[in-house]
Each structure stands twice: as C-alpha cells, then as structure tokens.
C-alpha positions as CSV (number, residue, x, y, z in Angstrom):
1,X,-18.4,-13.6,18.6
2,X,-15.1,-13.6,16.4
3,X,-14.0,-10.6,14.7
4,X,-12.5,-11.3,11.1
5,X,-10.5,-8.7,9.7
6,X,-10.1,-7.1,6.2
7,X,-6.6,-5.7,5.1
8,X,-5.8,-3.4,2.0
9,X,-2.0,-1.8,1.6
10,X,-2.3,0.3,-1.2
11,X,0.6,2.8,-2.8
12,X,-0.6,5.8,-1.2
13,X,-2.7,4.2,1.7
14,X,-3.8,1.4,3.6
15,X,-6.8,0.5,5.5
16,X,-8.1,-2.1,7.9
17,X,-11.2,-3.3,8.5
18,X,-13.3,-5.4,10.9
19,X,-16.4,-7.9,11.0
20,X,-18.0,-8.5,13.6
21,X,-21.8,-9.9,14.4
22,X,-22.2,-9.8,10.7
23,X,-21.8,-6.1,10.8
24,X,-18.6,-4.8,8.8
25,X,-17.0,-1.6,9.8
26,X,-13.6,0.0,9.3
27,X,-11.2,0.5,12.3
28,X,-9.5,3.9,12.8
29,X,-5.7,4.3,13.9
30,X,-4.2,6.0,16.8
31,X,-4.7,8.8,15.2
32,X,-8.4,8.7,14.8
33,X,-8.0,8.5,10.9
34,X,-9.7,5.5,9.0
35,X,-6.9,5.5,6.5
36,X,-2.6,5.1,7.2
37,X,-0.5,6.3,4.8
38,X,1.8,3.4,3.9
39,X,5.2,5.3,4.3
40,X,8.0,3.4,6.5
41,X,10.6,5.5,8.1
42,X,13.9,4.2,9.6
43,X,16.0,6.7,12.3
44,X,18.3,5.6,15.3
45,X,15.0,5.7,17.8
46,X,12.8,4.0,15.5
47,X,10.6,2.7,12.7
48,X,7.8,5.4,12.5
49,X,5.2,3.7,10.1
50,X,2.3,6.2,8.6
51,X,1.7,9.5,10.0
52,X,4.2,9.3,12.1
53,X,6.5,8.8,8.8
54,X,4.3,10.7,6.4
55,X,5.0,13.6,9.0
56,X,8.6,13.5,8.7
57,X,9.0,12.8,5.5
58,X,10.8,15.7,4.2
59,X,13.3,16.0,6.9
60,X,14.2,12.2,6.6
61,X,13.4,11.8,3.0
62,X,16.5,9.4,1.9
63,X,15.3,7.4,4.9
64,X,11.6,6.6,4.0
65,X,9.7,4.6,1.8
66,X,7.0,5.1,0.3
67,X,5.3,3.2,-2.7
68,X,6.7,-0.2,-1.7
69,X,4.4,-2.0,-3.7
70,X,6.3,-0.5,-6.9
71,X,9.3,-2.4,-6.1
72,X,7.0,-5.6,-5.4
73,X,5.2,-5.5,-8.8
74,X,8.7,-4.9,-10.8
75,X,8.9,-6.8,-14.2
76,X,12.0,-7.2,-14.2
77,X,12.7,-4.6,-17.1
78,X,15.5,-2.1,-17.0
79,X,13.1,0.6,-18.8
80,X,11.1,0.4,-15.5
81,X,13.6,-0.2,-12.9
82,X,14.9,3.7,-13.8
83,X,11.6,4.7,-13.9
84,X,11.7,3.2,-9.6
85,X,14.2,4.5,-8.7
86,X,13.9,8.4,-10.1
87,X,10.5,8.3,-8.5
88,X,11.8,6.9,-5.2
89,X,12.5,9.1,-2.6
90,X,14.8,5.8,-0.9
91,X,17.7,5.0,-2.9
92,X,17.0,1.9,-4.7
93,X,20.0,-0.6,-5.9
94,X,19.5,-4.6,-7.0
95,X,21.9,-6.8,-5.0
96,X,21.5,-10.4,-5.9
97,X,19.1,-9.9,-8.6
98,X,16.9,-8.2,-6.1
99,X,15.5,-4.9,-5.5
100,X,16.5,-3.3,-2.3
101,X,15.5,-0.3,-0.5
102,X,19.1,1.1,0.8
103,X,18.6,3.6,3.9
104,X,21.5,4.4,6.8
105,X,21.1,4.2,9.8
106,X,23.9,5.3,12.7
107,X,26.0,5.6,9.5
108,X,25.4,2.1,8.9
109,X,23.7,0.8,5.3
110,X,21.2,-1.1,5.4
111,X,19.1,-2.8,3.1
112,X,15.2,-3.5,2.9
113,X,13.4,-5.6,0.6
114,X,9.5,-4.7,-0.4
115,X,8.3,-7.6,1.1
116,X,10.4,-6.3,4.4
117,X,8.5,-3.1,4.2
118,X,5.5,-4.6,3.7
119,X,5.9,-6.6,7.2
120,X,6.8,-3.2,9.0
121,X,3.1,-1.7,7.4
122,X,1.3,-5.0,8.2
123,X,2.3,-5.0,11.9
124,X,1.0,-1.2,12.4
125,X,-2.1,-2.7,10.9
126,X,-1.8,-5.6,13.4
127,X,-1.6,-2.8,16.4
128,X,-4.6,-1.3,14.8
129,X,-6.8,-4.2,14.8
130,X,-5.5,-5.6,18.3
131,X,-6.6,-2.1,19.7
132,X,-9.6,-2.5,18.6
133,X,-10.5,-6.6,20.2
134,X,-8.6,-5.2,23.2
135,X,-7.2,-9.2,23.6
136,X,-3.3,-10.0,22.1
137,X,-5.2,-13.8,22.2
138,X,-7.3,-13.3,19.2
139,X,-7.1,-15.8,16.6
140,X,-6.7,-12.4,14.0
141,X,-8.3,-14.3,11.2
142,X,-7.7,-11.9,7.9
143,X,-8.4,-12.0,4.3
144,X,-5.3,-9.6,2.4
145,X,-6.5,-7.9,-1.0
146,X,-3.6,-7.7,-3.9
147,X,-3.9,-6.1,-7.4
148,X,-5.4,-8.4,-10.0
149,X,-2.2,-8.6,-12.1
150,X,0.0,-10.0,-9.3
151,X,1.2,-13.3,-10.1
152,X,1.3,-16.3,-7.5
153,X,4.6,-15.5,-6.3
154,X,3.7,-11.9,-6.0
155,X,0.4,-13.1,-4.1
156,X,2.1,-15.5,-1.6
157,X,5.1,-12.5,-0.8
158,X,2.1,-10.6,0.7
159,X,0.4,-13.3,2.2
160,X,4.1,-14.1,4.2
161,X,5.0,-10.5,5.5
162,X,0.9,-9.8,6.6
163,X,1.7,-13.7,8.5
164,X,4.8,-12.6,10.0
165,X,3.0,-9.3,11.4
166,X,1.0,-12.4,13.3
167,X,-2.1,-12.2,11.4
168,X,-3.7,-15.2,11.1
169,X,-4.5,-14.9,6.6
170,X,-7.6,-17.1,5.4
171,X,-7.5,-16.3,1.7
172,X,-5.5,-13.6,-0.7
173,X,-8.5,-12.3,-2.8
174,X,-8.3,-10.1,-5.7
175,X,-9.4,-6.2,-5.7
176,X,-11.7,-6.3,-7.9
177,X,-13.3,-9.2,-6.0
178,X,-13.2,-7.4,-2.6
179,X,-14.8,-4.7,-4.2
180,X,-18.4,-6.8,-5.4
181,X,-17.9,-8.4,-2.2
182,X,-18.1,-5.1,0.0
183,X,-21.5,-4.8,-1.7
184,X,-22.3,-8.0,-1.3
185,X,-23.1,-7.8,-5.5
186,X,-24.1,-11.9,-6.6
187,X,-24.7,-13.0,-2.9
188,X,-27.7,-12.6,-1.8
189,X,-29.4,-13.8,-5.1
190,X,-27.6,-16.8,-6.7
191,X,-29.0,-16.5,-9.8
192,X,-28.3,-13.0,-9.8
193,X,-26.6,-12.2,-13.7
194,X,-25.0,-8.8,-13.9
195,X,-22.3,-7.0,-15.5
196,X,-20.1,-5.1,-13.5
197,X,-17.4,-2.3,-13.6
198,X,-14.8,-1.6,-10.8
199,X,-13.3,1.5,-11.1
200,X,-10.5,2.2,-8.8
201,X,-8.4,5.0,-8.8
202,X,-5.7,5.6,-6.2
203,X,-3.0,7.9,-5.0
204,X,-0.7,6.6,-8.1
205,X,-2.8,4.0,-10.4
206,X,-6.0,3.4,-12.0
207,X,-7.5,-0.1,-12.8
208,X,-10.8,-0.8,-14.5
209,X,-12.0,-4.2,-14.1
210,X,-15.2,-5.1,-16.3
211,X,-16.7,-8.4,-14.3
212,X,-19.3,-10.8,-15.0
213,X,-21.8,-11.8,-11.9
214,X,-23.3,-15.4,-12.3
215,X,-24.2,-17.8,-9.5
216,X,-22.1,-15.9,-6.8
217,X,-19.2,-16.4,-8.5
218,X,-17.1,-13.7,-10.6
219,X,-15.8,-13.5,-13.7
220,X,-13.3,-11.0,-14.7
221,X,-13.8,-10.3,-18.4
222,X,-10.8,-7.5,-19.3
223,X,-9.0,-5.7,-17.1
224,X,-6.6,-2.3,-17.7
225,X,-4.2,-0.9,-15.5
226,X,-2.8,2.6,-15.9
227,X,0.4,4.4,-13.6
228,X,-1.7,7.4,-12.8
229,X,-3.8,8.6,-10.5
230,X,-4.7,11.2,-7.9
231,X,-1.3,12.4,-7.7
232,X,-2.1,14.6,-11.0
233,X,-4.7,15.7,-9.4
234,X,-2.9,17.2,-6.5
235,X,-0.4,18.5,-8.7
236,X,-2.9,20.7,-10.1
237,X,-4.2,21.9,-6.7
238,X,-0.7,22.7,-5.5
239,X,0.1,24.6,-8.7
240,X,-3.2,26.8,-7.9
241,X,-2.2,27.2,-4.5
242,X,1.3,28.3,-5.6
243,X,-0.3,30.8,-8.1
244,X,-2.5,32.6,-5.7
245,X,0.0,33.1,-3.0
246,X,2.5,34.5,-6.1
247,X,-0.2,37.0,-6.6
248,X,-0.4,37.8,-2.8
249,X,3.1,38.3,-1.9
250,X,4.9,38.5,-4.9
251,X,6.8,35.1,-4.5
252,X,6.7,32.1,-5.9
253,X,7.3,28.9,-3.5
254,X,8.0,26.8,-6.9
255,X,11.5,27.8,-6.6
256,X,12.0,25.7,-3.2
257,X,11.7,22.1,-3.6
258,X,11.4,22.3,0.7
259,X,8.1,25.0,-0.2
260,X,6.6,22.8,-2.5
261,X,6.7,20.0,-0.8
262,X,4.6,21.5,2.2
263,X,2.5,22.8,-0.5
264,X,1.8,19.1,-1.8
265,X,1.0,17.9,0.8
266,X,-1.9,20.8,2.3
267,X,-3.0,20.5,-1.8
268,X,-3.5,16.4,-0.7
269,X,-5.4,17.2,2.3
270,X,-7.4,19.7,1.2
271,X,-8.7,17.3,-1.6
272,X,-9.9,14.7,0.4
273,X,-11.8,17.7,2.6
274,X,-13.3,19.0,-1.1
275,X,-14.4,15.4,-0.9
276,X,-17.2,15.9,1.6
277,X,-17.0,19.6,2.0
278,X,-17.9,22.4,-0.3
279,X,-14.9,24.4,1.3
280,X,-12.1,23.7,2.8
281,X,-9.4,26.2,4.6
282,X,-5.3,25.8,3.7
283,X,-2.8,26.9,5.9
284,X,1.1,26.1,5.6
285,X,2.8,28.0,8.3
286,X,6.2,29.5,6.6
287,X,5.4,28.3,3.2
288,X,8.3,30.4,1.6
289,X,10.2,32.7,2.6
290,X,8.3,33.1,5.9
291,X,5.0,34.0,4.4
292,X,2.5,31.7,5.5
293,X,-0.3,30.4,3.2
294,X,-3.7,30.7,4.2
295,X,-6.6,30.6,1.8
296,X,-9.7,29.4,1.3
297,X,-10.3,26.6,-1.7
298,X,-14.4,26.0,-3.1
299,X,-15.0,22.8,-4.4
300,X,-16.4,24.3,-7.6
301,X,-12.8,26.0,-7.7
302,X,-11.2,22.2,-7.9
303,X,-13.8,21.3,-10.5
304,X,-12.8,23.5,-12.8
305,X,-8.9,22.5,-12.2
306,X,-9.1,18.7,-12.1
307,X,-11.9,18.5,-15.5
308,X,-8.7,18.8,-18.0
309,X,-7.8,15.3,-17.0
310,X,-10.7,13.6,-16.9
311,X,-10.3,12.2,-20.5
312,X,-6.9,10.3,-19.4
313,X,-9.0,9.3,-16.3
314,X,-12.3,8.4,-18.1
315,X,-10.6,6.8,-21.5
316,X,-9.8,3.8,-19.9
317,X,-13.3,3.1,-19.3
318,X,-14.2,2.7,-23.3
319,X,-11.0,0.8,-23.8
320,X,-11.9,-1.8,-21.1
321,X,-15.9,-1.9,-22.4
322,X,-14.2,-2.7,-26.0
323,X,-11.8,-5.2,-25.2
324,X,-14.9,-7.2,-23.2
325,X,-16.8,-6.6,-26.6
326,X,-19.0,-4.7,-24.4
327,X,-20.7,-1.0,-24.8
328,X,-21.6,1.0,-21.9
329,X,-25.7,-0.3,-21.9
330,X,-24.2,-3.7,-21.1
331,X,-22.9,-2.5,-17.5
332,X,-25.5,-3.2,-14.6
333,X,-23.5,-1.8,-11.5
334,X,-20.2,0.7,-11.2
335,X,-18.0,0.0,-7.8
336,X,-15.8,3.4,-7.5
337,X,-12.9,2.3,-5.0
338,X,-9.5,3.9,-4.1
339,X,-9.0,7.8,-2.5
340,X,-9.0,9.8,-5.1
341,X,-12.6,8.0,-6.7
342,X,-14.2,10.1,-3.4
343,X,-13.9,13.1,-5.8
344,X,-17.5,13.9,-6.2
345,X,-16.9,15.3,-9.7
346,X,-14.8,12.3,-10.6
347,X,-17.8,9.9,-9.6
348,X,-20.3,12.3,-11.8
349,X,-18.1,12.0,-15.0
350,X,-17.9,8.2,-14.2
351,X,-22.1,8.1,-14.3
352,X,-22.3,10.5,-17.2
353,X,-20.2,8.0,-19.1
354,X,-22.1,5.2,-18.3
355,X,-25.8,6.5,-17.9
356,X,-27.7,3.3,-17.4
357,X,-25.5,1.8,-14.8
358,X,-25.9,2.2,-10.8
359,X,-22.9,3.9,-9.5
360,X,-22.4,2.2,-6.1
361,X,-20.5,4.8,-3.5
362,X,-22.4,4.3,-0.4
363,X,-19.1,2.7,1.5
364,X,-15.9,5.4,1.3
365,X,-14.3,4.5,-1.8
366,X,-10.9,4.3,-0.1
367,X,-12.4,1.9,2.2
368,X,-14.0,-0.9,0.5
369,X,-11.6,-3.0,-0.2
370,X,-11.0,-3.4,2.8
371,X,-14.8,-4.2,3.6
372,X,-14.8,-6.4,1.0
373,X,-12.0,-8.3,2.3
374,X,-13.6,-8.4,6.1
375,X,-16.8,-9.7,4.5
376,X,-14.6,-12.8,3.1
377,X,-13.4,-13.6,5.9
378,X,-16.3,-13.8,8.1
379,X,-17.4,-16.1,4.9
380,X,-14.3,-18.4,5.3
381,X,-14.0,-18.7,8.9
382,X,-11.5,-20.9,9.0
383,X,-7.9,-20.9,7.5
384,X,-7.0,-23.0,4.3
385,X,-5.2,-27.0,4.5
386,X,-2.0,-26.3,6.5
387,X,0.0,-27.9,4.2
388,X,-1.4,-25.5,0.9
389,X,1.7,-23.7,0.1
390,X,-0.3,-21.2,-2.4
391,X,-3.3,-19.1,-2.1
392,X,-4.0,-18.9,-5.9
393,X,-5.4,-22.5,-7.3
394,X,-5.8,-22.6,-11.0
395,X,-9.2,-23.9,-11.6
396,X,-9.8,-25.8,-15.2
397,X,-12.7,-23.3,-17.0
398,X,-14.0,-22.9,-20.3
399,X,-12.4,-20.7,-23.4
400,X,-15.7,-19.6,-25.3
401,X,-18.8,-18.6,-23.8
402,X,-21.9,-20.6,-23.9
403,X,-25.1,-18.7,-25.1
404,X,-28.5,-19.8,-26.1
405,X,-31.0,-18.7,-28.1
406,X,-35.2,-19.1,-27.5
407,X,-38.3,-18.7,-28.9
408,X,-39.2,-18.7,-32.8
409,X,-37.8,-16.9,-35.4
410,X,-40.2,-13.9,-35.7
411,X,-39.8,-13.7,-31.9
412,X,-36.5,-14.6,-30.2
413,X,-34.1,-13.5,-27.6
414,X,-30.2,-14.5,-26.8
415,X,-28.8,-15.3,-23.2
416,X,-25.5,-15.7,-22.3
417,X,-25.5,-19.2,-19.8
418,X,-21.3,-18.8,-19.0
419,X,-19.2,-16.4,-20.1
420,X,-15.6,-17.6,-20.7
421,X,-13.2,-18.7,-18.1
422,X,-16.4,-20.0,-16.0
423,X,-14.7,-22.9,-13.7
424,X,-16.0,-26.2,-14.3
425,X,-18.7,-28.2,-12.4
426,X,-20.7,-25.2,-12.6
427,X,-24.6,-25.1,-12.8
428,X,-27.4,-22.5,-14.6
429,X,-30.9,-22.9,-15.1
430,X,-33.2,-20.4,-17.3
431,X,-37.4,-20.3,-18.2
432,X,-37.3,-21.3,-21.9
433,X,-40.0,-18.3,-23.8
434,X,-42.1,-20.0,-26.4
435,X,-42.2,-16.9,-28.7
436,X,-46.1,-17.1,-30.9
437,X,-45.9,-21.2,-31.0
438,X,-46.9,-21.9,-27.5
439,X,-47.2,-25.9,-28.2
440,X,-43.5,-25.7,-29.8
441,X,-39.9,-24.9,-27.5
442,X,-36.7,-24.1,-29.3
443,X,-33.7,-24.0,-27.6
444,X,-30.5,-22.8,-29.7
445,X,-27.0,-23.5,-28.1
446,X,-24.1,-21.5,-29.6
447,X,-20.3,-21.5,-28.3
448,X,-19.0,-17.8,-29.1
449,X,-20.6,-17.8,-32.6
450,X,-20.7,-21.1,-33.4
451,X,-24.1,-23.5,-33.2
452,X,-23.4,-26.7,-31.0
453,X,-27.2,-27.9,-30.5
454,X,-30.2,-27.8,-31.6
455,X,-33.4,-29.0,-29.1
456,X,-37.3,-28.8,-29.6
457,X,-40.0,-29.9,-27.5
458,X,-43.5,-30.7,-29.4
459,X,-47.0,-31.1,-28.8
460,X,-47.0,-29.1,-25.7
461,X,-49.9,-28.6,-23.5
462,X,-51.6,-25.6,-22.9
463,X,-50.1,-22.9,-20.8
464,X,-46.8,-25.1,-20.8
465,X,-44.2,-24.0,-18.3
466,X,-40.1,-25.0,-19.7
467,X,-37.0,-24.3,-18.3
468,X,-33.4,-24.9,-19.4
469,X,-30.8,-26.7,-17.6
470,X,-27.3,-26.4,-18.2
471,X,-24.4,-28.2,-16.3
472,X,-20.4,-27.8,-17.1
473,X,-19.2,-31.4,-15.9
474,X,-15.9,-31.9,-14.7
475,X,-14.5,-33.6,-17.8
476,X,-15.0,-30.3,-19.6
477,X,-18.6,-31.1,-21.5
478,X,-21.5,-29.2,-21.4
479,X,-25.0,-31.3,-20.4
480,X,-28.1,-29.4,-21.7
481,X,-31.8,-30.3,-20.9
482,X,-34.9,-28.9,-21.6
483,X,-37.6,-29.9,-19.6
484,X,-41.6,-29.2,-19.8
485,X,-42.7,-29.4,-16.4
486,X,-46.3,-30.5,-16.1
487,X,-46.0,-33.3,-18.6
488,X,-42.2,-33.8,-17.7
489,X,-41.5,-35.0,-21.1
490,X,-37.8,-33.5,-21.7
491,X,-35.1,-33.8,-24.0
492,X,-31.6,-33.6,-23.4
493,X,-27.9,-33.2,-25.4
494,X,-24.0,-33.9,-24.7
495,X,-21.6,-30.8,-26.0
496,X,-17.7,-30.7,-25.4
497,X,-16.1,-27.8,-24.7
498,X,-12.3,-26.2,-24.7
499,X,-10.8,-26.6,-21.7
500,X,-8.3,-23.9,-20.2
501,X,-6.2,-25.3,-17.4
C-alpha cells in the first residue's frame, strides 16, 4: 500500500511523518530523533542540515541559519526587518527588494533566499522519508502544514521549495487544521458540533486558534499570534544552571558568550527530558574556564522557574476566547501542539484555565502537525488539477452566523446552525424540541441578532417527531424547512444572506 507523508518545518524544528495502512506514525532521522532542528549550515565540504548544523553552530555561527521562516513571514516593515536581522545569527541584507541570507563560502559571498533554505530543510526531510519506503521510485505524495497567517504567496513559496526537494505536495493545509486532523476531531461523526482550541507553542511563537467543528469541516473563529515561546523558557533554565555552578566554583559562565552558549543549549535539552522525566542529568564538558558542569535538574525544580511566565503564555488564551465572543465553558476540546506545549506543567495551567474542556495530548505535541498533515494526505490521494497554480481557493461563505431558536417561550433553547465564514452549498439538520406544547413546533431563525423567520407547525399528532433542515445554496440564500415526520406535513422559508467572497 502507498505511504503518504506529512511535513511540518517549524522555527525551531521540523518533523516528518508517514501513513501507511491507515496507520499514522512519525519517521525518525538518521539520528534516531523524531524531530530535526531546522538550522542550514554552509562550509567548503558541505551543507550540514539539522544536527549536523545545530552541532556546529557556534563555531560556524555567521554561516548558519536558523529561523528561516522569520525572513519568509516578513511584512515588509523596517521596524521588523531590525528586529531580523539583530536576532539572526546569518547576516541578513535586502538586495532587490528581497531578503537574503549572506554567508561566505571559500571567501566567496553568497546569498540565500528563505525559500532557498527552506529547499535545503525539505530535501533532508525527503532523505528521511525515502529511508524509510527504502524505494527512490515512490510517488512521495505529501501534504505541507504553514502558519495560518501566511498569505497565498507565502503558501505557494513553500509548496515550491518542499516540490523542488522532489516531493510530490497534494495540498498546503493550515496548522490549526492539521492539528484537529491528527485527532481526527469532526471526522468520524459528521454531524459532530464542537468548539475547539489549538494551542501551539514553539521554540519562538505562540498561536491560539479558537475553531468551530461542524459537518467535518472547520471554521476558524479568531486567531492570535504572539513572538514568544519556549525560548524564555530556556532562558530561565540556563540562568539556573549558571547560578548553581557560580555557587560551586565561584565563576560565572555569563561572562562568556562561547559559555553561554553551551549552556543554552544543555538548558534546551534538558527541557525536553523534564518533559517525560522527573529528572534529568546536565553535563557541559569545559563550560567555563575548564570547569565542567554537571548537575542534576528535578522537574519540580523547573516548575517553580518557568510559573513566572505563565500569565504571558496563558493571557493569550482569554484574549482569543473574547475576540470569538466566547468564554472558556464554550470550548469542547484543547489540541496542545509545538515542543515546548510537552511541558507537563504548561499543559496543567492550559486545563486549569479551561476546566470543562478535554485537553487532547495523547500524540507528542511537537509531532502532530505533522500527523495531521500525513492523515490529509492519505485523505486526498491524489495531487490537485495540474494546471492549479494556487493551493489556497477562496471559497464564497457567509458574514453572520445563522442561529435558531425552539420550543415555546417558557421553555426554549438557542443553536447555532453555521457560524460565520461557513462556505456555501453547505447542509445541517437538527431535532426540533416542542417545549410543554407538544401539538405546536416553533422554529425561530436569527442572523447574528437579528430575526429573519418565523415557522410553526400545528395540529400535530401525538408523540410527533420534527426536525429542521437547513441548506446554504450557492447563490448565497439560506433554505429552511421544518418537517413533521409521521404526518409529513412541513413548511418551509427562503432567507438571503451576506455573501463574503
């Protein structure tokens, strides 16, 4: 059977993932690690992408790049074009209105776009995944995840440079959406209705996604995105580390940028071991000076550390609830994605600020995206028209949501049929309750606030069974029909909507 792949290239890391006999798994590197960090390193022998770059980082820091997707979601702003290039460790200059990556090589310049880059981290990712069907004549059918804010141009740049590292791209599907998908959340039950938070918080961002569920099709409802994420976190456990060997020896390794350095990145892997681990052993030969740092670091320790930042990581959480019009009862499900959402204290804040919701972290949260994306793509099967030239379609949907009320007035209760932005051509149905009445149905249809139709079914018979039919024609009206079904006598009415193109 074919094996369809899922590809996420995050900041800090990347992952790939495979489906195969329905069964979705994620594929480790030559290393044996299920995550690569997505760093690109350029010497006279070779491009080293991942550990292999991660590794020598330090010594061939002007050379590297990490972060590429920074460059890729520039504004065009000069505010934040400072703001990439003091955080790059890769000199970055703009030649022809571009952004380029400027490394030297045998004392010759040379100069690297993102989407470049990106190309060099999707063919390691190709090597991966050809490792694992042991054939180079694989069709290497793929579904690529992008951030939710990235425009079409944006969108199709990836979908190129993964297609020129010779995968064969099916669709470009948003996080968020890879994230439900992972789960499978609105696909085994069509007429499954839920409300749904992402949270995803990587090596250097945070995005919370609020998400509406309806009919195996997803809704995103408000969004926010936030430049930080578990680097702060690491910070904090390198300044520890840094604090207890200053106690031990007497010197301080903050004074060497070389020192703390080595120390960032033992604080970094000795996160992700807190992740699973109640303990976990550091040890940075010749840290400073020498002296070598060896200690031992309890989770509870880290805890303690990392809980002064939780309201910058947990604010955003509120924030996204209020600009759905939402309040934290209203969320069904919670997806935690990205590496540093593994945190096992991060995930219990997370549930504590939304008690009634199921937090979802059965799959490694830096690996579901990925999943997600390999689920897709055993979906699809087969690649787009040949002649689409986009893989973002703007589908016509409607501005307000549609909502009914039933019953009477002593005893009634609201539903919301489609939530705004719901494509066209779409389809709900819904048992009507007949409230103390039972020969009477009422059936109240309100866009946002405002009443649109009115419907009522009489002389029913006893033990009457109704049901509501809604359908969202192509031409932007709303068909509603309310049905008794033993008798079949039904009544129906025409609505038009606001169309958004």
């Amino acid at each position: 059977m074919s094996a369809y792949f899922g590809l996420h290239v995050g900041r800090t890391n990347s992952c790939v993932a495979v489906c195969k006999d329905s069964k979705s798994d994620v594929v480790a590197n030559d290393a044996g690690d299920r995550v690569t960090p997505s760093i690109v390193s350029f010497s006279p022998e070779e491009i080293a992408v991942g550990l292999p770059a991660k590794q020598g980082l330090f010594r061939n820091m002007s050379n590297s790049v990490v972060k590429c997707k920074e460059l890729l979601c520039w504004n065009g702003e000069e505010e934040e074009l400072t703001k990439l290039q003091s955080t790059s460790v890769c000199p970055v200059i703009i030649k022809n209105k571009k952004l380029l990556y400027e490394v030297e090589v045998d004392e010759k310049k040379k100069f690297f776009s993102p989407e470049d880059i990106l190309v060099h981290i999707y063919k390691k990712l190709y090597d991966i995944a050809i490792h694992h069907s042991n054939a180079v004549d694989e069709s290497m059918k793929a579904v690529v995840s992008v951030p939710l804010s990235f425009t079409s141009e944006q969108r199709q740049a990836v979908w190129k440079a993964a297609e020129k590292a010779r995968f064969n791209i099916l669709q470009v599907i948003s996080e968020p959406a890879a994230s439900l998908l992972a789960y499978g959340i609105g696909q085994a039950n069509k007429h499954e209705t839920l409300c749904c938070l992402v949270y995803r918080c990587g090596g250097a961002t945070l995005d919370v996604s609020v998400v509406n569920v309806r009919g195996g099709m997803y809704t995103v409802v408000s969004s926010l995105h936030r430049k930080q994420g578990g680097d702060k976190f690491t910070a904090l456990v390198a300044n520890y580390l840094a604090d207890e060997f200053q106690n031990k020896w007497k010197l301080d390794p903050r004074e060497s940028k070389r020192s703390m350095f080595k120390l960032m990145g033992a604080a970094e892997e000795c996160k992700h071991v807190l992740s699973t681990l109640n303990t976990a052993h550091c040890f940075v030969e010749s840290l400073h000076e020498g002296v070598d740092l060896s200690a031992n670091v309890s989770r509870a320790r880290i805890d303690m550390l990392i809980t002064q930042l939780f309201p910058e990581y947990i604010g955003p959480i509120s924030e996204a609830l209020a600009q759905a019009g939402l309040t934290a009862s209203d969320v069904h499900k919670v997806i935690v994605c990205g590496g540093t959402a593994k945190m096992p204290r991060l995930q219990q804040a997370i549930q504590e600020a939304l008690p009634n919701s199921e937090l979802l972290s059965n799959l490694t949260a830096d690996e579901v995206i990925a999943v997600g994306c390999s689920n897709q793509a055993a979906v699809i099967g087969e690649p787009w028209d040949t002649i689409c030239q986009h893989k973002q379609v703007a589908v016509p949907s409607i501005s307000k949501g549609i909502s009914v009320r039933c019953g009477d007035e002593d005893e009634s209760q609201t539903t919301m049929v489609f939530s705004a932005q719901t494509p066209l051509s779409s389809r709900f149905s819904l048992p009507v309750p007949l409230g103390k009445k039972h020969n009477v149905a009422n059936l109240d249809v309100f866009e946002e606030t405002e009443l649109v139709a009115k419907l009522t079914l009489k002389n029913l018979p006893e033990a009457p069974s109704v049901a509501a039919n809604f359908h969202l024609s192509s031409d932007g009206s709303l068909h509603v029909t309310l049905t008794e079904k033993i008798t079949g006598v039904t009544t129906a009415a025409t609505i038009g909507t606001t169309i958004v193109a």
